[in-house]
C-alpha positions in Angstrom: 7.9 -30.9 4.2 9.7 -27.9 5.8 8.6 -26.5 9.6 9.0 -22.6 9.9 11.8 -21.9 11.7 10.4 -18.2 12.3 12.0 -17.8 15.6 15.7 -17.5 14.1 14.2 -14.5 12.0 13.8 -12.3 15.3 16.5 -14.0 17.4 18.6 -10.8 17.3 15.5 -8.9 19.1 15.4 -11.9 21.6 12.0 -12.8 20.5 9.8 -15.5 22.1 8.4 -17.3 18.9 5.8 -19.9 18.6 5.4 -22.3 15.7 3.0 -21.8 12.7 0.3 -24.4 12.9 -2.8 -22.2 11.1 -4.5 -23.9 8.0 -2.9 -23.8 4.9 -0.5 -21.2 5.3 3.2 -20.8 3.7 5.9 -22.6 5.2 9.4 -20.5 5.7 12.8 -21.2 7.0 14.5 -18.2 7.4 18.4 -16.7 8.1 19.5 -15.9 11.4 19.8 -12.3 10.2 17.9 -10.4 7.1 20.6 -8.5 5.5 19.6 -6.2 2.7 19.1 -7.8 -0.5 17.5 -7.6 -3.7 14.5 -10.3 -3.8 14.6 -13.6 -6.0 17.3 -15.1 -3.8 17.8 -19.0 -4.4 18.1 -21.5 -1.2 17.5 -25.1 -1.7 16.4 -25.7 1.9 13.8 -22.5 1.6 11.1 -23.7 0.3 7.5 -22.5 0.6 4.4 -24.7 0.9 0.8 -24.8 1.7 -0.3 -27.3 4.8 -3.9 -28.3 6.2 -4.3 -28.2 9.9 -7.7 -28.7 12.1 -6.0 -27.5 14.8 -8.2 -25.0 16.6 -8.2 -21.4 16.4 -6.2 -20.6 20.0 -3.5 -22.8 18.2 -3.6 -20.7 15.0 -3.7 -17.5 16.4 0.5 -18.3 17.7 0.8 -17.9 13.4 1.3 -14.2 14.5 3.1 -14.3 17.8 6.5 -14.5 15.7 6.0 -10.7 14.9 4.3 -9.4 18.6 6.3 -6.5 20.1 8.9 -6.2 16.9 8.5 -3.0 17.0 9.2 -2.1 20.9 12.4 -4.2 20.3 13.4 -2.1 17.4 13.1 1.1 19.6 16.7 0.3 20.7 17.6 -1.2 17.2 19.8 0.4 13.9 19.4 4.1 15.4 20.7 7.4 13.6 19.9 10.5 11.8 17.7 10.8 8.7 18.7 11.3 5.1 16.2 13.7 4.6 17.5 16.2 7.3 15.8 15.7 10.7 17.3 16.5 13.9 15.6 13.1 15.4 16.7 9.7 15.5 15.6 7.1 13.1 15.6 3.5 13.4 14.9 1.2 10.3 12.8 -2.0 10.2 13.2 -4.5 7.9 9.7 -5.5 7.0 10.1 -8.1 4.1 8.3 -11.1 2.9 9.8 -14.6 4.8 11.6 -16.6 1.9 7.7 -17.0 0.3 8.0 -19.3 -3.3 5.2 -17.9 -5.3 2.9 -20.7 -6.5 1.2 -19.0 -9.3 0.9 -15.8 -11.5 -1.1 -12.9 -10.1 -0.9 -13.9 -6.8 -1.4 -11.9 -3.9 0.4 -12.1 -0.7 0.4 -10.7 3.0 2.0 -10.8 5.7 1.7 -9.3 8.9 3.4 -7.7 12.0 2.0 -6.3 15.3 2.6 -2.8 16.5 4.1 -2.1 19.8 1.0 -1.0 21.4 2.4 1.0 24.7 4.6 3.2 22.4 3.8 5.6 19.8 5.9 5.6 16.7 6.5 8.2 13.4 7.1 6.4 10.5 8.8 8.8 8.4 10.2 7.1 5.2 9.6 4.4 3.2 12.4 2.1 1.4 12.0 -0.6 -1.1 13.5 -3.7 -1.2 11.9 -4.9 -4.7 12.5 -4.6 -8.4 9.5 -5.1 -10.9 11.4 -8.1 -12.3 9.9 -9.9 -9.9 7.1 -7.8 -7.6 4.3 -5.6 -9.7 3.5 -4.0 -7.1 3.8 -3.8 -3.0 1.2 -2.2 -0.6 1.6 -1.4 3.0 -1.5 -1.2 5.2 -2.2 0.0 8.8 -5.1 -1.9 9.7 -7.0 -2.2 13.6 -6.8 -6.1 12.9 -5.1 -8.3 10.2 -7.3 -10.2 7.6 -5.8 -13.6 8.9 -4.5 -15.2 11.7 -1.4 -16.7 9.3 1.8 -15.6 8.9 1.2 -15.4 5.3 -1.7 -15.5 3.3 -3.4 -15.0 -0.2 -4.8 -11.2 0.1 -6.3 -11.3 -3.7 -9.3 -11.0 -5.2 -8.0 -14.4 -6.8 -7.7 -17.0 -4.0 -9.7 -19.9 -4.5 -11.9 -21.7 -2.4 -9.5 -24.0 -1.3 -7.2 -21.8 0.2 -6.3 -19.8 3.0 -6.9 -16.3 1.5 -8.3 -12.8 3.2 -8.2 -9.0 2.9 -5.0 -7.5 4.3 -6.8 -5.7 7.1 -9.7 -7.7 9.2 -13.3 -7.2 8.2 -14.9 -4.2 10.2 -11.1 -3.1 11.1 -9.7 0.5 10.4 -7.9 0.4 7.1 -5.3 2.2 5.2 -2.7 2.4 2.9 -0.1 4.2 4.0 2.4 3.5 1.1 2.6 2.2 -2.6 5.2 0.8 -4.4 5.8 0.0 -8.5 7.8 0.2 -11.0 11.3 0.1 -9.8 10.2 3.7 -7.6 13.0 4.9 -5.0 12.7 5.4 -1.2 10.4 8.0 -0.2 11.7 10.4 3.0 8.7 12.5 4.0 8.7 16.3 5.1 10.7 17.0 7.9 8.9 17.0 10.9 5.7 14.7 9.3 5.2 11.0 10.1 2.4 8.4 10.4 1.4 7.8 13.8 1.2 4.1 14.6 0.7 2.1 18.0 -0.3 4.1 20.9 -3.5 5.9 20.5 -3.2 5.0 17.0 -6.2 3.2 14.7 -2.7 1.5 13.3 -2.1 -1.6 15.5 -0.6 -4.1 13.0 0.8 -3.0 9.9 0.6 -5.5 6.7 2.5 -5.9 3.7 0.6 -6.7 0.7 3.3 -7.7 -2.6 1.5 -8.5 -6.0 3.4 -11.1 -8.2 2.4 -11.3 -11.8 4.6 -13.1 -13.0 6.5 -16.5 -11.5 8.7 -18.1 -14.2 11.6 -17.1 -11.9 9.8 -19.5 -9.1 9.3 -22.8 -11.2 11.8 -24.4 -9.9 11.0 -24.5 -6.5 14.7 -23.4 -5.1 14.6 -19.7 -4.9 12.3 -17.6 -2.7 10.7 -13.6 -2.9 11.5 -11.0 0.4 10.6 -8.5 -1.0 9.5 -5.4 0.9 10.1 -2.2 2.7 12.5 -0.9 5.0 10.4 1.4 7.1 12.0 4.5 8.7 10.6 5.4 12.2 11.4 7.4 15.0 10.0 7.7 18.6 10.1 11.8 19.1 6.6 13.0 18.9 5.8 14.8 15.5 2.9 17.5 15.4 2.2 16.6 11.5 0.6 13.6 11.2 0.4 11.9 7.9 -2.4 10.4 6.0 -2.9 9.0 2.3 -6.2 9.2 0.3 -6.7 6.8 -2.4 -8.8 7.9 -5.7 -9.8 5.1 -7.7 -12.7 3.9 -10.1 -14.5 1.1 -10.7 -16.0 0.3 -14.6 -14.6 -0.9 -17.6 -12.8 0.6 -21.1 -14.3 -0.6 -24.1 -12.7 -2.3 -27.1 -10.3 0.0 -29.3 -11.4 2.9 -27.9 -9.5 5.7 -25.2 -11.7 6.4 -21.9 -12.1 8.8 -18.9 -11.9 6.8 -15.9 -13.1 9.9 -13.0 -13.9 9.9 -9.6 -14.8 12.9 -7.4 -15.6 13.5 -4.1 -16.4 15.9 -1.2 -14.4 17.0 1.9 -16.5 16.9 4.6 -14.8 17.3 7.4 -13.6 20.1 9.4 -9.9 19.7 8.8 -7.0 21.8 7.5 -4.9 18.9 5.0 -1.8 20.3 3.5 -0.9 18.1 0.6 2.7 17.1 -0.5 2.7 14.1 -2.8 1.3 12.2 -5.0 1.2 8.8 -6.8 -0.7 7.4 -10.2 -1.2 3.8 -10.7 -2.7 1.9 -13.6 -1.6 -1.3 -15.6 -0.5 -1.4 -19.4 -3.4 0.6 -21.0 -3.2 3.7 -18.5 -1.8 6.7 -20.7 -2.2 9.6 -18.0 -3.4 10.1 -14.6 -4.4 13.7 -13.0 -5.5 14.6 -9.8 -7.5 18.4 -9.0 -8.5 20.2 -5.9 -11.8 21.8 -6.7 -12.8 25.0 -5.3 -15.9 27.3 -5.8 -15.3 31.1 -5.8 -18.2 33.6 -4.5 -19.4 33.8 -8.4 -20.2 29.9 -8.1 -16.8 29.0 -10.7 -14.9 25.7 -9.7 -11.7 26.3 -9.6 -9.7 23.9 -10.7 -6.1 23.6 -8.8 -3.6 20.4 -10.1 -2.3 18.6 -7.6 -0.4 16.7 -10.0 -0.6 14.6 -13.2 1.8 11.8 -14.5 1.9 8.9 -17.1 1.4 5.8 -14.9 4.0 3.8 -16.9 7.2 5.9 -15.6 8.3 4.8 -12.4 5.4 4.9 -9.4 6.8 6.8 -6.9 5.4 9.6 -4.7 6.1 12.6 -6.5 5.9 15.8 -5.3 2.3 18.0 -5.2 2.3 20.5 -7.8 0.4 22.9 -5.6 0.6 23.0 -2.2 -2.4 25.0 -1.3 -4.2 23.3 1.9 -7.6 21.4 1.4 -10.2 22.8 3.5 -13.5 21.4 4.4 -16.2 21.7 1.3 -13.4 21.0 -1.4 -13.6 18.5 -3.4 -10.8 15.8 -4.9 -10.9 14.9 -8.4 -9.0 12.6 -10.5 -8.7 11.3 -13.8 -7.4 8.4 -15.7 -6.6 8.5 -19.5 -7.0 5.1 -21.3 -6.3 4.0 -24.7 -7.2 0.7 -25.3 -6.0 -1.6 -28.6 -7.8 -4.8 -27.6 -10.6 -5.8 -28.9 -12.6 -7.0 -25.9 -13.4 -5.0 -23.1 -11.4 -4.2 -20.1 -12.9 -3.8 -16.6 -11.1 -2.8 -13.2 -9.8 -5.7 -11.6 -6.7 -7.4 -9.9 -5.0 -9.1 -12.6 -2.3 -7.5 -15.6 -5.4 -8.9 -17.8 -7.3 -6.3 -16.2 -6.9 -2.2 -15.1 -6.5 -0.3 -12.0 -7.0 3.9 -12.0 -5.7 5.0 -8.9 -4.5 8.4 -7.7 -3.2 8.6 -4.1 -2.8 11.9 -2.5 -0.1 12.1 0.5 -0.7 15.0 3.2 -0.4 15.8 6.8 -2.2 17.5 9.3 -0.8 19.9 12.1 -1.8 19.3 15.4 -5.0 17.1 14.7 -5.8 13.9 13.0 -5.7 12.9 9.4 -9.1 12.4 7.2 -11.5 9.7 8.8 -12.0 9.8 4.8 -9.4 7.1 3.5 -10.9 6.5 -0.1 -13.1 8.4 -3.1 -14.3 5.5 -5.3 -16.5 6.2 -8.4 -18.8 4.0 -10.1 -16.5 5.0 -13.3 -17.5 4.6 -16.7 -20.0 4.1 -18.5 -21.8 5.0 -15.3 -20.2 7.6 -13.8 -18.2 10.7 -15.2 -17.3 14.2 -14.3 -20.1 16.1 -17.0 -22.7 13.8 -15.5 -25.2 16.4 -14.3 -25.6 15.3 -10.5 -22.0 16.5 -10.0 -22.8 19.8 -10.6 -19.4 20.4 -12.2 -18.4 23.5 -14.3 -15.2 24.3 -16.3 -13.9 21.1 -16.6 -10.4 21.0 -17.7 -11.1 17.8 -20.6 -8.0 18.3 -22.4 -5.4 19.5 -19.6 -6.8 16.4 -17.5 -5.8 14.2 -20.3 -2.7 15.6 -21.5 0.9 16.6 -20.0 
């Protein structure tokens, strides 16, 4: 049974690390230095595996000291100007998975590391480290709190009982995403000038890296291990645009040989100016188009209906830019569609699994001079309970086939 050596991961940031001794978590060894590297790497002396421990929880609670201050190390770190243009420096982090061997298909991993909490930082791109050969998707969250004390753990609706498993962000916590990855997508730079605040008078105090793997042929043999993830792009300067990500999704289920409207639809509330700039679709193999609106009455009580964009979810799932940058105001709404078509013949409901579907539209905007949405999702019921004509919604002009159709 390997020990993880997790302090040689850090050494070049003169970390002080402790040893992993939480209940059933994933044992690493890791390189001296993470170079950049597509994931699926093979290492006979990497292997991953689950362990017991009664220790108590003081002693698994040091699961996470590996990754405590990264960040206030890295402000000194890889340092330059941004691709996309800014007149700031940018430093990169290397947030990645640590040499994990995925143990079974549609497995859901985590892993965590802790803000610098005296500093303020502007994360202000995104790059993968990934192909869909071997991740289906990868999620980062900003979360108050982790869901586990471990270094890694399962973070899918799939654990068992047996296991160490969690959410990605700690019950009662602030969550978000903050970025989405699938399908072989490129790096994503933001505006000029926009970032997400994290740290310092930030709900963002750890930031955790979810990565979905549906498939583990590649892992059978026990010899070659996953770190995949994100180089994240940060700088120090102060921005006055903060960024914030809204996720519209559904719940329900499409019926047997049949296509379905999965919608969702909700209100802004709150008394905020959001300019929107990107946006990103997401379904599994039966999603045939996804469309997002920006609803608006005029004085004759008309919704008008503005696209914000609209994509087949099987092209690559990037963050594309907003077809109409128009800002959100307070008393909008956000609407968004998913078009399935469905050749099985049993039903399909929402869930976590390739066997299963996801209809998700995220929306990507900043604010000036204020902070984003307390608003982080707009979930519907979704079919066969929920739909745009339903009468409560009090919807008029609805664009059926544009929604559906490029």
């Amino acid at each position: 049974m390997h020990h993880p050596r997790v302090s040689s991961r850090f050494s070049r940031f003169h970390m002080a690390a402790a040893s992993s001794d939480s209940s059933e978590i994933i044992h690493t060894s890791t390189s001296s230095s993470q170079s950049r590297r597509r994931s699926g790497s093979s290492d006979s002396n990497s292997k991953s595996s689950y362990q017991k421990s009664n220790r108590p929880l003081p002693t698994r609670m040091m699961t996470l000291w590996w990754s405590v201050m990264v960040w206030a190390a890295l402000a000194v770190a890889v340092c330059g100007l941004p691709e996309g243009g800014g007149n700031y420096p940018v430093g990169k982090f290397p947030f990645l998975m640590p040499k994990v061997v995925p143990y079974k298909p549609e497995l859901y991993l985590c892993t965590p590391v802790k803000v610098d909490y005296t500093k303020s930082y502007y994360i202000v791109g995104f790059e993968p480290n990934a192909t869909m050969a071997t991740a289906h998707h990868m999620l980062l969250y900003g979360c108050g709190q982790p869901g586990s004390e471990s270094a890694v753990w399962n973070c899918g609706e799939m654990a068992g009982g047996s296991e160490e498993s969690g959410s990605p962000c700690g019950s009662g916590a602030p969550s978000q995403i903050i970025y989405a990855w699938a399908r072989d997508a490129p790096k994503l730079e933001l505006p000029e000038g926009v970032g997400f605040k994290v740290g310092k008078d930030s709900p963002i105090q750890y930031i955790v890296l979810q990565v979905h793997y549906a498939h583990i042929d590649k892992f059978k043999d026990g010899t070659t291990y996953d770190d995949s993830g994100i180089f994240i792009h940060y700088t120090t300067k102060p921005l006055s645009k903060q960024a914030g990500v809204i996720l519209l999704g559904t719940a329900g289920y499409i019926p047997p040989m049949a296509t379905e409207h999965m919608d969702t639809l909700c209100d802004i509330q709150e008394d905020k100016v959001i300019h929107p700039f990107a946006y990103r679709t997401h379904t599994h193999s039966l999603g045939r188009m996804v469309s997002g609106y920006r609803i608006r009455k005029d004085d004759a009580g008309t919704d008008q209906w503005t696209l914000l964009g609209k994509r087949d979810p099987l092209t690559p799932q990037m963050f594309y830019p907003v077809e109409s940058r128009d800002p959100i105001r307070k008393n909008d709404r956000l609407a968004a569609r998913c078009t399935m078509e469905s050749n099985r013949t049993r039903i399909t409901k929402i869930g976590a699994t390739n066997e299963d579907e996801m209809c998700n539209f995220y929306l990507m905007y900043y604010v000036e001079n204020d902070e984003p949405l307390q608003m982080k999702y707009c979930f519907s019921n979704g079919p066969p309970l929920f739909r745009w004509s339903n009468r409560e919604t009090e919807l008029n002009h609805i664009p059926d086939y544009d929604s559906s159709h490029l």
